[in-house]
ROVEX-717884 format. One record per residue (C-alpha): z, y, x; residue number from 1; residue in three letters. Coordinates in nm, 2 decimals. Layout:
N
Z;Y;X;NUM;ALA
...
//
This chain:
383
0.00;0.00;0.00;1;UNK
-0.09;0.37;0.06;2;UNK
0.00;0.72;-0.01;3;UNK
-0.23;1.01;0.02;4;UNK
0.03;1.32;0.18;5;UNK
-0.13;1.68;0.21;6;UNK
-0.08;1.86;0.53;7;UNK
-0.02;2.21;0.64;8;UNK
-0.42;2.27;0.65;9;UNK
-0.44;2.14;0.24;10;UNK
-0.60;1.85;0.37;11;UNK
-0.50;1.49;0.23;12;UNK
-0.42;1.20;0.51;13;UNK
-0.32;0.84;0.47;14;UNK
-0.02;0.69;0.53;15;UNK
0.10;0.37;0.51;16;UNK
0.51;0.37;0.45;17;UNK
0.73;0.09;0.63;18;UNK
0.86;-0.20;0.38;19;UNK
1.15;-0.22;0.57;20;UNK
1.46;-0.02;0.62;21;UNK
1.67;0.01;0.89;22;UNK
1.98;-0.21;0.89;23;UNK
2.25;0.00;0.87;24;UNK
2.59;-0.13;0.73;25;UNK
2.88;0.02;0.72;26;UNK
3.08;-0.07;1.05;27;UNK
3.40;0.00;1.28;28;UNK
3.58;0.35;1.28;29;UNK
3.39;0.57;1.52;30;UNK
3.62;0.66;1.81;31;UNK
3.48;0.82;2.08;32;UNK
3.35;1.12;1.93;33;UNK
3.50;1.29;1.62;34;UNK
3.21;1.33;1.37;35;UNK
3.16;1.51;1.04;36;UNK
2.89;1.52;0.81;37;UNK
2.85;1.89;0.62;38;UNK
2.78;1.74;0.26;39;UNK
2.53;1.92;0.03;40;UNK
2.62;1.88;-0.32;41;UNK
2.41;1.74;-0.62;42;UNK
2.28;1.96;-0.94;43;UNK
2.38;1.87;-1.29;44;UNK
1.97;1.87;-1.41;45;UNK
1.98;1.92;-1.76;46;UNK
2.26;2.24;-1.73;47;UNK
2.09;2.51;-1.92;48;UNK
2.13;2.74;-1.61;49;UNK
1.89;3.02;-1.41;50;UNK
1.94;3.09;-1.05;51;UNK
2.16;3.32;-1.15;52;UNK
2.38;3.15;-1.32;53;UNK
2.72;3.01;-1.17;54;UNK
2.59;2.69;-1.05;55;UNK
2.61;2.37;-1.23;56;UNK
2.73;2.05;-1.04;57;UNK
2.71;1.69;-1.11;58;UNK
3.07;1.63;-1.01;59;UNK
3.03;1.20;-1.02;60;UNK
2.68;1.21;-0.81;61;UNK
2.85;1.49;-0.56;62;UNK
3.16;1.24;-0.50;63;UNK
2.99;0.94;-0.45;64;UNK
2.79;1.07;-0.18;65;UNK
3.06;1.18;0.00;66;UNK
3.20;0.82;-0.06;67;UNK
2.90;0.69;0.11;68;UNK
2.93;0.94;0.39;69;UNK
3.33;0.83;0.45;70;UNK
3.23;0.44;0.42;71;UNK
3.02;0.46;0.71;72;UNK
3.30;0.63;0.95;73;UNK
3.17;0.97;0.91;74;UNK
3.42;1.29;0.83;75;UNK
3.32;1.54;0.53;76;UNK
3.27;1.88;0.59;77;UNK
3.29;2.04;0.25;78;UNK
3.21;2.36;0.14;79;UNK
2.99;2.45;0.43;80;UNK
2.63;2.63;0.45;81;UNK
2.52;2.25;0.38;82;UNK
2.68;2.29;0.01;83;UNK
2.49;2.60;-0.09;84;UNK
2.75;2.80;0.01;85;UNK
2.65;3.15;-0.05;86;UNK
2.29;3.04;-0.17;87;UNK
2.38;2.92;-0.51;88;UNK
2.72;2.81;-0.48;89;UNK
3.02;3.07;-0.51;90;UNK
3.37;3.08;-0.43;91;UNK
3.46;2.93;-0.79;92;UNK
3.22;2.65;-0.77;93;UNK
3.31;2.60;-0.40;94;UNK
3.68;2.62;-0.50;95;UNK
3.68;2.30;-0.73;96;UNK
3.41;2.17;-0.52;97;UNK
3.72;2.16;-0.22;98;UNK
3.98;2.04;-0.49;99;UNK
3.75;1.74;-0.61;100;UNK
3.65;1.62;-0.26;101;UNK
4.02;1.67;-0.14;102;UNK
4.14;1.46;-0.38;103;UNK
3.85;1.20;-0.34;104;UNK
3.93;1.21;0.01;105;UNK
4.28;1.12;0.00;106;UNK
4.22;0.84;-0.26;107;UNK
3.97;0.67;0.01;108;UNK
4.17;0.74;0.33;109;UNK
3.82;0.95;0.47;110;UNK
3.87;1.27;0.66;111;UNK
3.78;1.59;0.55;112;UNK
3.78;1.93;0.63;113;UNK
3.68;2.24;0.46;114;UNK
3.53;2.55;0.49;115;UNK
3.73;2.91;0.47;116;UNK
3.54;3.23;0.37;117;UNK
3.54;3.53;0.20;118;UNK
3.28;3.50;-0.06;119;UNK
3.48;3.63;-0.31;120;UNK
3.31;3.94;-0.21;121;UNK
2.96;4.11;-0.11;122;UNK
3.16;4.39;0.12;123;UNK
3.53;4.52;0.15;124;UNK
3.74;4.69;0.35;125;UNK
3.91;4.47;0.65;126;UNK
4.24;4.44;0.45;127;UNK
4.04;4.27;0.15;128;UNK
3.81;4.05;0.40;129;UNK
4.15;3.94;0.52;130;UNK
4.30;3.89;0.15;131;UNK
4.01;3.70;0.13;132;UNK
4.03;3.45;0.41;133;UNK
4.38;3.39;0.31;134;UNK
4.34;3.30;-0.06;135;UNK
4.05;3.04;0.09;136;UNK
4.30;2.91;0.34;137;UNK
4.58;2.88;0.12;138;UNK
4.39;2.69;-0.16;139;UNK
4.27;2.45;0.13;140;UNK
4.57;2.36;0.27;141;UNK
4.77;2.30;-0.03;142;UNK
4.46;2.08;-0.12;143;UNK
4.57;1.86;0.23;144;UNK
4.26;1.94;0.41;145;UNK
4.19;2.09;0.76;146;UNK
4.09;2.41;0.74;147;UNK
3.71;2.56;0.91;148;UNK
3.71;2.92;0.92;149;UNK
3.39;3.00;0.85;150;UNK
3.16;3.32;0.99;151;UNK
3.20;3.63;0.68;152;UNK
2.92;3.86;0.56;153;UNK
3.15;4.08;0.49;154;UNK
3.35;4.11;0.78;155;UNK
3.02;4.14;0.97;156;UNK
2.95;4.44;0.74;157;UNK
3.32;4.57;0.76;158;UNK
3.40;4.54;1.17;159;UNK
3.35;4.85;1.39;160;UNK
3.37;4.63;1.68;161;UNK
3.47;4.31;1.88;162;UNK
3.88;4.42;1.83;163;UNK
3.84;4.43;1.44;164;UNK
3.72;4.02;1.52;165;UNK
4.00;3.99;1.74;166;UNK
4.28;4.14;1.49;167;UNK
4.13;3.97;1.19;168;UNK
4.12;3.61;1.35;169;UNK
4.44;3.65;1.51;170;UNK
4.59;3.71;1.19;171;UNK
4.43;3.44;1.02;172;UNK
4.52;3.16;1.32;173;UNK
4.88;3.29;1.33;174;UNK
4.93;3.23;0.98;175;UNK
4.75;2.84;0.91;176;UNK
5.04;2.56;0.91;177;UNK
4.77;2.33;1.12;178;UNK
4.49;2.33;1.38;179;UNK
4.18;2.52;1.23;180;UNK
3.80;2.53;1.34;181;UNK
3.62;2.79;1.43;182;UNK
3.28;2.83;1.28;183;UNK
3.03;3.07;1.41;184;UNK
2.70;3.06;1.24;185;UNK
2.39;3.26;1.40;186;UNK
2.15;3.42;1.23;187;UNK
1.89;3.21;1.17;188;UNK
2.10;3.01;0.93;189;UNK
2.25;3.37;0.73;190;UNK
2.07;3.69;0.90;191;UNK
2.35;3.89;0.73;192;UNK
2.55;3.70;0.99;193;UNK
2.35;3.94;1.28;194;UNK
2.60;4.09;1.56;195;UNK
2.88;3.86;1.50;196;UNK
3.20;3.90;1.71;197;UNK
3.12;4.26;1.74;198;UNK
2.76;4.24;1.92;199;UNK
2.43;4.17;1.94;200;UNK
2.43;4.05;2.31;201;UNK
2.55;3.67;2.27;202;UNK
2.71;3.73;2.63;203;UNK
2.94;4.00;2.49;204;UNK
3.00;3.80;2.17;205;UNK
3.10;3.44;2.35;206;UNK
3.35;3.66;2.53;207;UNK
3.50;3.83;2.25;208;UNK
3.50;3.42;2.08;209;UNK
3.66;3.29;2.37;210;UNK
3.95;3.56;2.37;211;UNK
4.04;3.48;2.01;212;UNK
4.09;3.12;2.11;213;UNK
4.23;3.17;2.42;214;UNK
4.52;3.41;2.25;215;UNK
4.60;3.09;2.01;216;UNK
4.49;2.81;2.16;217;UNK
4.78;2.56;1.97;218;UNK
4.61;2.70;1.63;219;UNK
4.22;2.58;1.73;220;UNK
4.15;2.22;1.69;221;UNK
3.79;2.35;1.77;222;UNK
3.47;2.51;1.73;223;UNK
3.15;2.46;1.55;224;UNK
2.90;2.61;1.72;225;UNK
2.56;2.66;1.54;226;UNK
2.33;2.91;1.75;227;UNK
2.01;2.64;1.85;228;UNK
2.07;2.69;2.20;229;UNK
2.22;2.40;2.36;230;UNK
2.29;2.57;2.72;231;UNK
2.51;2.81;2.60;232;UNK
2.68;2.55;2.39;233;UNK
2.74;2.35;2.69;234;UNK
2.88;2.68;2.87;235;UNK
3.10;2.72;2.59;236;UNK
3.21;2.40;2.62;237;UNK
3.34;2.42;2.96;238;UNK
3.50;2.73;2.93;239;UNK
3.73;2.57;2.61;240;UNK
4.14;2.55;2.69;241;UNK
4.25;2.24;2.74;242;UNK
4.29;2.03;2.45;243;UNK
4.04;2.26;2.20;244;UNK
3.71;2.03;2.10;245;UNK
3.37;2.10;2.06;246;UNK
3.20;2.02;1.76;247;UNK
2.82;2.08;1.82;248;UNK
2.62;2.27;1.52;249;UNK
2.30;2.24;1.73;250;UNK
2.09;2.05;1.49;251;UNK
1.82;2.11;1.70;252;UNK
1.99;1.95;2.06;253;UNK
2.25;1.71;1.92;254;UNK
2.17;1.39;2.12;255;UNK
2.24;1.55;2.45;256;UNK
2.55;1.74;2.36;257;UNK
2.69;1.42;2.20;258;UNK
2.62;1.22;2.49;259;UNK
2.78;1.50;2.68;260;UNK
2.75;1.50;3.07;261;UNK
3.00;1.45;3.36;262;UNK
3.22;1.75;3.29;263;UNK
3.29;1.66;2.91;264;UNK
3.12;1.66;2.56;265;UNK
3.09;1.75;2.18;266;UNK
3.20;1.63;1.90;267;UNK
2.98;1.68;1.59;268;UNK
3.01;1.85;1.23;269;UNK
2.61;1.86;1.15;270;UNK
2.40;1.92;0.84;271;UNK
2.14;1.64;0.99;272;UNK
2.46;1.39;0.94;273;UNK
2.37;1.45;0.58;274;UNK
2.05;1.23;0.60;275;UNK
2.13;1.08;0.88;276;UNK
2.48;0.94;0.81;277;UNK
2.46;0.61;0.84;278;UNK
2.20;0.63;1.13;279;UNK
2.42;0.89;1.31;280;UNK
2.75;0.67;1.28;281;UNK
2.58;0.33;1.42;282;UNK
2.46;0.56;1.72;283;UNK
2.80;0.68;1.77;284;UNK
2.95;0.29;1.75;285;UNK
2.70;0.21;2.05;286;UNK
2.83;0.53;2.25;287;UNK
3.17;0.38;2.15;288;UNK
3.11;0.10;2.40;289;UNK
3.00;0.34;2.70;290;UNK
2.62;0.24;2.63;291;UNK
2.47;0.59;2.67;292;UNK
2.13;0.49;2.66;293;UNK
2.15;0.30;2.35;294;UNK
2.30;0.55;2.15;295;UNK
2.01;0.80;2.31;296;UNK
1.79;0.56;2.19;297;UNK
1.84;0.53;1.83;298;UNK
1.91;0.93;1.82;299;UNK
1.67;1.04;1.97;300;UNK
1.38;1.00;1.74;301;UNK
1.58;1.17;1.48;302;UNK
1.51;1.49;1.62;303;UNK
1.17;1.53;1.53;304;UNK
1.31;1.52;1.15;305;UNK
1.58;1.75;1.25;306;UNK
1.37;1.99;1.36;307;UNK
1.12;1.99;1.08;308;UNK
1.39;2.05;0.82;309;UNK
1.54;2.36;0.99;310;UNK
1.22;2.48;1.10;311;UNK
1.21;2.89;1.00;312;UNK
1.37;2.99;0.77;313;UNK
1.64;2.76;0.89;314;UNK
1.82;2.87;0.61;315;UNK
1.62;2.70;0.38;316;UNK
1.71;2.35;0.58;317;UNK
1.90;2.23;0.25;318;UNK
1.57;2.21;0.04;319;UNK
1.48;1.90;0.27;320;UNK
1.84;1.74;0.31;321;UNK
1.85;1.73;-0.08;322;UNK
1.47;1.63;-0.08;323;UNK
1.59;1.31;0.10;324;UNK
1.92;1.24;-0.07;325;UNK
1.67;1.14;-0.35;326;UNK
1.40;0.98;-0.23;327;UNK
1.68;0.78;-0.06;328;UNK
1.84;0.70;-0.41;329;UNK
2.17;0.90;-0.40;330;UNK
2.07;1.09;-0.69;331;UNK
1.84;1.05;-0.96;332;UNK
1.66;1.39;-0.91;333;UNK
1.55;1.68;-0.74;334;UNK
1.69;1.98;-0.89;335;UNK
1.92;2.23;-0.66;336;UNK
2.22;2.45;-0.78;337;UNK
2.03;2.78;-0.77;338;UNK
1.67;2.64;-0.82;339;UNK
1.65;2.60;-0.44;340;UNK
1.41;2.32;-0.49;341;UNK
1.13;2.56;-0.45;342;UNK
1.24;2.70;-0.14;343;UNK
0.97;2.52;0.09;344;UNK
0.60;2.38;0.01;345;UNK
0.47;2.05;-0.07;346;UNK
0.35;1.96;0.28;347;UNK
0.64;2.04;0.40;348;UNK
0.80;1.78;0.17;349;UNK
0.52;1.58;0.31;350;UNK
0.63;1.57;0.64;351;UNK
0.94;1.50;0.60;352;UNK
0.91;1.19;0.37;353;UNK
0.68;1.06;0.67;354;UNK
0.93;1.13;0.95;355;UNK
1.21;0.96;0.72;356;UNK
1.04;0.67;0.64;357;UNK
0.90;0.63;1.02;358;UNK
1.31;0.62;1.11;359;UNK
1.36;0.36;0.81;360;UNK
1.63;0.64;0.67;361;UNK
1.53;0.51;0.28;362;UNK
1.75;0.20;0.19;363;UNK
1.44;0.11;-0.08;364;UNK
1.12;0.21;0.11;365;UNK
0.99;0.11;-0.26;366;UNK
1.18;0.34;-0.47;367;UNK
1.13;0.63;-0.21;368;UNK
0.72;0.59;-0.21;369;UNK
0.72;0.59;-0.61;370;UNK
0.97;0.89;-0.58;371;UNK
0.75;1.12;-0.35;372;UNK
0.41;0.98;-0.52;373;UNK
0.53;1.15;-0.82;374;UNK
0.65;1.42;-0.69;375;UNK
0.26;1.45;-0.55;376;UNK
0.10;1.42;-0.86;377;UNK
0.31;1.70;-1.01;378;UNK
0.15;1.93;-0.76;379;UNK
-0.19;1.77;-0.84;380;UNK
-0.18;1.51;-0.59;381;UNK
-0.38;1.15;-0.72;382;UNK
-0.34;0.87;-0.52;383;UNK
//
């Protein structure tokens, strides 16, 4: 059997999809490397809701993908860029979104962790971005999960300079009962994020990142660091206190900073794990048992996929992670809380079916073919 994709050109090509899948079963607690999976979270489809509308969530489908993600060893983090945050889910829906999956969580034994921000506004003064971070960190931890304190629009818009970071972040790690991490987001995921830590100049901005956790090192479990540029994550890295982990965001470079190097390693909390889960958690079992090549060799080839999905506008990276949560049979359709289904174009969608199929991602190969040949002939496509 066949299926006719379109490519970037509007041309049609054959392809012939695997029959296969990859064997992936749920295995042995990871332990080398501490690994999270930033969850996306599944429409309710027939919600009689616009995109601008609070968004409307299918609260059983949402769950039992993140029961799938914790069976297979992998960590949840919830409420992140991954969920919609801020493009189509707000602090209301991300609020219950944190109470479900806490409680889900702690009924399973997984791990979770979840994402602190200040979405409860578009701008404020510094004394309401900080009202803001603490309502989100207080609702988090009395739900029992670890805290991420996530980058804030509205602190971008509100700081003067690097000492309004350093004030605001200091308050906020002084004040959280446990260990947080640090999140910091570049633009290319939110461009209102631009200048973060007080500058443009991501010199001037790593320093004014590594004094906030250097005056609270006890406080900072770690850092997620999401700017696509693995060298400076790796710098980072090495210039972490003792004891304070790296959890790469590089969804572009992950094998490598994984795998790590003779001076140390990262950790990962990645929107790929979202798709990749499974894949991702058998890779990290093999680099459990020192074999570095073996886990570069199943990881790898995933890149290619990664990098198609948050190809410019990375933002729009969640369009495909949803895209293959159901031609992969987690959910039943392809709708997005804020009708962000439309947010990239049928070859695209293309693509990325081929590159997840090639990497035997879909457990049904069967059901994933039927599911992107009809998503074809809605946009005109006969096979």
């Amino acid at each position: 059997m066949t299926i006719r994709l379109p490519d970037s050109s509007g041309a049609l090509r054959t392809y012939e999809p695997r029959t296969e899948p990859l064997a992936l079963t749920p295995g042995a607690p990871l332990a080398s490397r501490t690994v999270f999976s930033a969850a996306h979270v599944v429409a309710d489809p027939f919600a009689d809701v616009s995109p601008d509308s609070a968004a409307a969530v299918d609260w059983d489908a949402t769950l039992a993908f993140r029961r799938h993600l914790w069976s297979h060893g992998l960590g949840v983090a919830e409420a992140m860029d991954t969920a919609q945050r801020g493009m189509g889910l707000d602090w209301a829906g991300a609020a219950e979104l944190i109470r479900r999956s806490a409680a889900e969580a702690k009924a399973v034994g997984g791990r979770i962790a979840c994402g602190v921000g200040t979405d409860q506004l578009t701008t404020g003064t510094l004394a309401e971005v900080r009202s803001a971070y603490e309502e989100q960190l207080a609702l988090v931890e009395a739900c029992g999960a670890q805290a991420i304190l996530m980058a804030s629009r509205a602190l971008a818009a509100a700081a003067r300079g690097p000492e309004d970071y350093v004030e605001v972040y200091g308050h906020l790690l002084r004040q959280a009962s446990e260990p947080v991490v640090l999140h910091w987001l570049g633009p290319m995921f939110d461009p209102a994020l631009e200048g973060y830590w007080g500058s443009a100049d991501l010199d001037a901005a790593t320093d004014t990142f590594l004094e906030v956790i250097a005056a609270h090192p006890d406080k900072v479990d770690g850092i997620k660091v999401s700017l696509l540029e693995a060298q400076r994550e790796i710098d980072i890295r090495r210039r972490l206190p003792q004891g304070v982990r790296c959890y790469t965001g590089d969804d572009f470079n992950y094998p490598e900073l994984i795998a790590g190097d003779e001076q140390g390693f990262s950790h990962a909390l990645l929107g790929i794990f979202d798709p990749l889960g499974p894949l991702a958690a058998e890779a990290v079992r093999v680099l459990d048992t020192g074999d570095t090549a073996g886990f570069r060799a199943l990881l790898d080839p995933t890149v290619e996929l990664s990098r198609h999905l948050f190809q410019t506008p990375t933002r729009f990276y969640k369009t495909g992670v949803v895209f293959l949560a159901w031609l992969a049979g987690h959910q039943s359709h392809f709708t997005m809380v804020g009708g962000l289904q439309s947010a990239r174009s049928l070859p695209h969608f293309a693509r990325a079916y081929e590159l997840a199929d090639g990497l035997g991602l879909f457990p049904d190969p069967k059901l994933a073919e039927e599911r992107m040949k009809n998503l074809l002939a809605l946009y005109g496509v006969t096979q």
